[in-house]
C-alpha positions in Angstrom: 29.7 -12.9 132.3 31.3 -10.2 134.3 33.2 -6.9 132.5 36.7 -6.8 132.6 38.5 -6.5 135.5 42.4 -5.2 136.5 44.7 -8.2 136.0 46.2 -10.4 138.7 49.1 -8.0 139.9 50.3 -10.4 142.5 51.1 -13.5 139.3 52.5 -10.2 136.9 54.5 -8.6 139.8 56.0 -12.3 140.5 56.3 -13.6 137.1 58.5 -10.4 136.7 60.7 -11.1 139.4 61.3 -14.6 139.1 62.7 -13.8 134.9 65.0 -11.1 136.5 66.4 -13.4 139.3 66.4 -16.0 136.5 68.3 -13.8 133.8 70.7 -13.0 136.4 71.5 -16.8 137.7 71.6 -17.8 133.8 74.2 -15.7 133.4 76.1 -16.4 136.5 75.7 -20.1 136.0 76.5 -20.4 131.8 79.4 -17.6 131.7 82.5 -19.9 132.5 80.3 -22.9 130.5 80.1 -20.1 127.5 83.8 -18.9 127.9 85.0 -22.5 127.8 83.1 -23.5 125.0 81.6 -20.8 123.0 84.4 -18.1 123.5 82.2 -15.5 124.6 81.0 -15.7 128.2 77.9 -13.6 127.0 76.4 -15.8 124.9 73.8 -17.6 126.8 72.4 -14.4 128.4 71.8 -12.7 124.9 69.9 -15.9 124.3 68.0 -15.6 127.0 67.7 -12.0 126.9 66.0 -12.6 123.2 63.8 -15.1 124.6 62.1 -13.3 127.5 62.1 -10.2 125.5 59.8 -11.9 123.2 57.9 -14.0 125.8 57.2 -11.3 127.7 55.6 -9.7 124.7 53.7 -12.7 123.5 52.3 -12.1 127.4 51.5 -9.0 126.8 49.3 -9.9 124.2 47.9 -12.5 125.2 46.5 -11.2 128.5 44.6 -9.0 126.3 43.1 -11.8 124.3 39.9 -13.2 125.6 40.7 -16.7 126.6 37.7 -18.0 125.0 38.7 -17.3 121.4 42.1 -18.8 122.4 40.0 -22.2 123.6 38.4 -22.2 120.5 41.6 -22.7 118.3 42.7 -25.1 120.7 42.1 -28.4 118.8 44.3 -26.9 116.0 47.2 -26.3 118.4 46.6 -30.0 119.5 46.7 -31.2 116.2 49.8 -29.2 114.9 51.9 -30.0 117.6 51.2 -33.3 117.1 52.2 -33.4 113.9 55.6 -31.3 114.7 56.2 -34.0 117.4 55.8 -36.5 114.5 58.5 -34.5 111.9 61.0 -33.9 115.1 61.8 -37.8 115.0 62.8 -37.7 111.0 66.4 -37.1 110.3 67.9 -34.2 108.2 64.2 -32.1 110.2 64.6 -32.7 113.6 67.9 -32.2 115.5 69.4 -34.2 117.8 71.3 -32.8 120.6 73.3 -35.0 123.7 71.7 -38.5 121.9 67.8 -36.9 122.1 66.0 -35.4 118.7 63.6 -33.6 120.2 64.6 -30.0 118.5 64.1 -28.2 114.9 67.1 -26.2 114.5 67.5 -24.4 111.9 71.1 -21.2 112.2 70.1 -19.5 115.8 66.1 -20.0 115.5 65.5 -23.7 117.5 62.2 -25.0 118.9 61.5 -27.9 120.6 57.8 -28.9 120.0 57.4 -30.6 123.4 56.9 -27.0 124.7 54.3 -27.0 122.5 52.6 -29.7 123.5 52.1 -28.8 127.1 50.4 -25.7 126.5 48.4 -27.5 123.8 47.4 -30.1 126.3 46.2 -27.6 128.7 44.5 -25.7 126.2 42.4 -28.8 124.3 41.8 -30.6 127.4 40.4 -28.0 129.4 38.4 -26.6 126.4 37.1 -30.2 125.8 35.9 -31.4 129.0 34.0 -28.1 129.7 31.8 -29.4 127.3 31.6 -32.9 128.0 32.1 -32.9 131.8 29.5 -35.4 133.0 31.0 -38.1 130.1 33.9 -38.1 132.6 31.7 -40.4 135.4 32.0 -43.3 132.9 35.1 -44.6 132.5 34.9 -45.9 128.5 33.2 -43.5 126.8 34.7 -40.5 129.0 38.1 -40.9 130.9 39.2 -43.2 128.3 39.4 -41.0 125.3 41.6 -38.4 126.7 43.7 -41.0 128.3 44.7 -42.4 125.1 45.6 -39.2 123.9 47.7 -39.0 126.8 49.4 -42.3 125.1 49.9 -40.8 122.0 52.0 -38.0 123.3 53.9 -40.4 125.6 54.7 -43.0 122.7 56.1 -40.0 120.9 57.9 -37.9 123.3 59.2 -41.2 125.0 60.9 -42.0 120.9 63.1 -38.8 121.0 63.3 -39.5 123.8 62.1 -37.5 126.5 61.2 -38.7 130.0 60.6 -35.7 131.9 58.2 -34.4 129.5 56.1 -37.1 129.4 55.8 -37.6 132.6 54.9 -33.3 133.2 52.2 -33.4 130.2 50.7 -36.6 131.5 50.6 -35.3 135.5 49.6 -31.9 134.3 46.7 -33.7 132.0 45.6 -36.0 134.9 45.3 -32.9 137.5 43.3 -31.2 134.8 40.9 -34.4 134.5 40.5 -35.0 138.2 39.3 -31.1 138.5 37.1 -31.2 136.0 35.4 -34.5 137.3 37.1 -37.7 136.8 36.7 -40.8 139.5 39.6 -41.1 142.1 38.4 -44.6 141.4 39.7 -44.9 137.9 42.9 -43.0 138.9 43.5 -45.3 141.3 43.2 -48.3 139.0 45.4 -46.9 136.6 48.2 -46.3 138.6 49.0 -50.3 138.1 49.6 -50.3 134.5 51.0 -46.6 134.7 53.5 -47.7 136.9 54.2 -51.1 135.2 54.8 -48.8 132.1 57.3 -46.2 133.8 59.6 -49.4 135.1 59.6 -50.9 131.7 60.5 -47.4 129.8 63.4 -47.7 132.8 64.6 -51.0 132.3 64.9 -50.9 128.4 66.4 -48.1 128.4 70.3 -48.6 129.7 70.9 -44.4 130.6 67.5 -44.3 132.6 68.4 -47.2 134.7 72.0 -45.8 134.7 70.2 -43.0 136.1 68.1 -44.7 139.3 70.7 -47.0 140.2 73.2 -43.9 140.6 70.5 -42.2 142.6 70.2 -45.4 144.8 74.1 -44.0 145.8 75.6 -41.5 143.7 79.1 -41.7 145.4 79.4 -45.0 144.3 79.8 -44.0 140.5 81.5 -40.6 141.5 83.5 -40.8 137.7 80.4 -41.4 136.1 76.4 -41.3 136.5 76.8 -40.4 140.1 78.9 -37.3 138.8 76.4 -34.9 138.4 74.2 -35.3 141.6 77.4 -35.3 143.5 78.5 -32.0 142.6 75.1 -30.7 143.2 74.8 -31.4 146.7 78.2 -30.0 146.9 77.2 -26.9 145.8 73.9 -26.9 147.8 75.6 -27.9 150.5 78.6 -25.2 150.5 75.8 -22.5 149.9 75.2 -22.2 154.0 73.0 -19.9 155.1 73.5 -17.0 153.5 75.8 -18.2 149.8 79.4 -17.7 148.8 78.3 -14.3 147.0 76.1 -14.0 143.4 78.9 -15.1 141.0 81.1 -17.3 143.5 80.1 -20.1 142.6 82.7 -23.1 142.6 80.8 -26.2 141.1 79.6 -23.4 137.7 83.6 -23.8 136.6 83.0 -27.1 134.2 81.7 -29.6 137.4 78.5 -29.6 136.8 77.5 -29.7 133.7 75.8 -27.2 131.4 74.8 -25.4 135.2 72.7 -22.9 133.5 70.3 -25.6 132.6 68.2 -28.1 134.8 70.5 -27.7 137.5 70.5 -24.1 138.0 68.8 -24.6 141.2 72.1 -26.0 142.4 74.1 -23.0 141.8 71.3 -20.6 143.0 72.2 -22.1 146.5 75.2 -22.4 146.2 75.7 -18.4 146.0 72.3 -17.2 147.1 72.3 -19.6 150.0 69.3 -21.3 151.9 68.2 -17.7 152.3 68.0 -17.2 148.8 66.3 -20.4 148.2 63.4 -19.9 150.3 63.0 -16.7 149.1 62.3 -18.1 145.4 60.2 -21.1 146.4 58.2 -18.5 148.5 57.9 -16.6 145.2 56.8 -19.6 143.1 54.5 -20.2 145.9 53.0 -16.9 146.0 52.2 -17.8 141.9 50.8 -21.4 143.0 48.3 -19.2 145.7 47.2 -16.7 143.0 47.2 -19.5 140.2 44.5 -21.5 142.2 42.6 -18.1 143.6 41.9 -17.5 139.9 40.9 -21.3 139.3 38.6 -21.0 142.0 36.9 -17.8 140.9 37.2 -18.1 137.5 33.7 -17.4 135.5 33.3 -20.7 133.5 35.0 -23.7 133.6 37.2 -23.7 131.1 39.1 -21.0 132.7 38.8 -22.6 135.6 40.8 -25.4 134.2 43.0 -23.7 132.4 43.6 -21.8 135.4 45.1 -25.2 136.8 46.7 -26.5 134.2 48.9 -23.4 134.0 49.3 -23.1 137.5 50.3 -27.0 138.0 52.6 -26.6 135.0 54.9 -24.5 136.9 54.1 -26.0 140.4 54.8 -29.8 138.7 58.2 -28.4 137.1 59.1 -26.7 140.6 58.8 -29.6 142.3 60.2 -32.2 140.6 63.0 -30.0 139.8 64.1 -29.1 143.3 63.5 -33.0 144.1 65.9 -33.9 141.2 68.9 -31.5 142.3 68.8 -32.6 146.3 68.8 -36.0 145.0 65.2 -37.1 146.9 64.8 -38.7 143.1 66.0 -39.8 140.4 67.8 -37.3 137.7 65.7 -36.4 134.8 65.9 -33.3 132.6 63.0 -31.4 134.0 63.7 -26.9 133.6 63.6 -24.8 136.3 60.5 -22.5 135.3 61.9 -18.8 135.0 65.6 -19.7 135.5 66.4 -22.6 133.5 68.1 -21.8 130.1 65.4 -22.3 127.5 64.4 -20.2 124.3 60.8 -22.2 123.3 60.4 -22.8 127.2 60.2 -19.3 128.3 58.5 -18.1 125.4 55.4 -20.7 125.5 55.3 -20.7 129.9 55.0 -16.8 129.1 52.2 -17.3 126.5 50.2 -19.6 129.1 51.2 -17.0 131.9 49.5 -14.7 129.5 46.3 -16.9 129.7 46.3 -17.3 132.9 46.1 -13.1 133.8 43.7 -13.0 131.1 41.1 -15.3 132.9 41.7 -13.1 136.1 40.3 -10.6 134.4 37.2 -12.0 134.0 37.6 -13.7 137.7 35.3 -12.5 140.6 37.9 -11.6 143.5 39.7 -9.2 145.5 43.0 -8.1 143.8 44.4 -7.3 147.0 
């Protein structure tokens, strides 16, 4: 094992940019939301202010942690956010906001433990299977374990419920699995029951089937489930080239609801402009690049996986994210990494950002 190196500058230098660009559009998106409702067009940015303030220096320490010590607690993590997953559901301890309990809020402290779990995921699994790696060529004594485990977080997440993060936590476990080994065989054969198992957790539920049928064509429930969609590709759509101006924003002023959320993206082009939009997605994929350079040349493989769970935590969210907002699929409430308004979010991607610059410090590459 090598000495310690400088830190990725490239991830820091990004991951910097993309919270100021995202503290900026959070405010610019949530001020008439926060005037309207709150009184005080402020209020979501001192949120968020508080949030990164502390994320960034849970990063800070972190990245000076040696991620090995941090693997070792990992089953712990696993096992408490379990169990906070578990005491979310009961009434009078967990919250439940817009019809989903999936929050402990107790004056202005909230947390949602599906935040948790992510990180807790990437933490156990990759810790895990870079000690049991070649168990992964058999299918029952190796993949199946961890799948089930997968299953466990699903059947909860999906009672508060929670789509989107079931779907990131079990994509971001399967990328994990396949790196460290598993058969495209046995992902291939799952994808059956998978599959079965997303269209029946659509078609029981009446507002996720609401929800692809409205994608199918929006405009022809404009009033209703198409509503938000709609107004989205208004506002990317008006954007043009260059925007209407940070702060012009039309569709911010009550059409699209709670903008400064999952559909922040929207209002980004509608001032910023398809300009502005590539510039961010060239950001987030100048942290993808780095992300997987450190995976790559990471000294053991548990940094190496946790490397890629991080990095495809972020590049997962991206994607579906921008997918969601230009209507290529159906809505579901997947954040905007960086920009979407989020106390627990920020403060637990930070914490795995913090990871990940740790393990390029023990990486073997050029910084430049």
């Amino acid at each position: 094992m090598t000495g310690r190196k400088p830190f990725d500058f490239w991830i820091f230098m990004t991951v910097l940019v993309l919270l100021s660009l995202g503290i900026i559009m959070v405010f610019s998106a949530s001020a008439a939301h926060a005037y309207n409702y709150m009184h005080d067009s402020y209020h979501f940015l001192k949120k968020q202010l508080v949030s990164v303030a502390v994320g960034l220096v849970v990063m800070l320490v972190t990245m000076q942690i040696d991620y090995r010590k941090i693997g070792k607690w990992s089953p712990i993590l696993l096992v408490s956010s379990i169990v906070l997953l578990i005491l979310v559901l009961i009434p009078g301890v967990g919250s439940k906001v817009n019809g989903s309990q999936r929050w402990f809020i107790y004056g202005p402290l909230n947390l949602q433990p599906s935040e948790i779990a992510k990180l807790a995921v990437i933490l156990f699994y990759s810790y895990s299977l870079s000690k049991r790696k070649d168990q992964l060529q058999y299918f029952f004594k190796g993949l199946l374990p961890y799948l089930v485990l997968i299953g466990v977080f699903a059947a909860l997440l999906l009672l508060e419920p929670h789509l989107s993060g079931t779907l990131l936590i079990a994509m971001v476990a399967c990328i994990i699995l396949f790196n460290a080994g598993a058969k495209i065989s046995h992902f291939i054969l799952l994808s059956l029951p998978a599959g079965a198992g997303i269209v029946v957790a659509v078609i029981t539920s009446p507002y996720r089937l609401a929800r692809v049928t409205s994608f199918l064509d929006p405009w022809k429930d404009l009033q209703g489930d198409g509503w938000q969609v709609v107004q989205s590709l208004y506002a990317i759509g008006s954007g043009g080239l260059f925007g209407r101006g940070l702060g012009r924003s039309m569709q911010k002023f009550l059409y699209i609801p709670e903008p400064h959320n999952d559909f922040i993206f929207s209002i980004i082009a509608e001032e910023l402009g398809f300009i502005g939009v590539v510039s961010i997605l060239i950001l987030f994929l100048i942290f993808i690049w780095r992300g997987i350079k450190i995976s790559i040349n990471a000294p053991d493989l548990f940094g190496s996986l946790v490397a890629v769970g991080v990095t495809s935590l972020v590049a997962v969210q991206v994607l579906v994210n921008v997918a969601v907002v230009t209507s290529s699929m159906p809505v579901t409430g997947m954040p905007l990494p960086f920009f979407s308004y989020g106390g627990t979010s920020v403060v637990f991607l930070l914490f795995g950002i913090g990871v990940l610059l740790n393990i390029s410090r023990y990486a073997n590459y050029e910084r430049i």
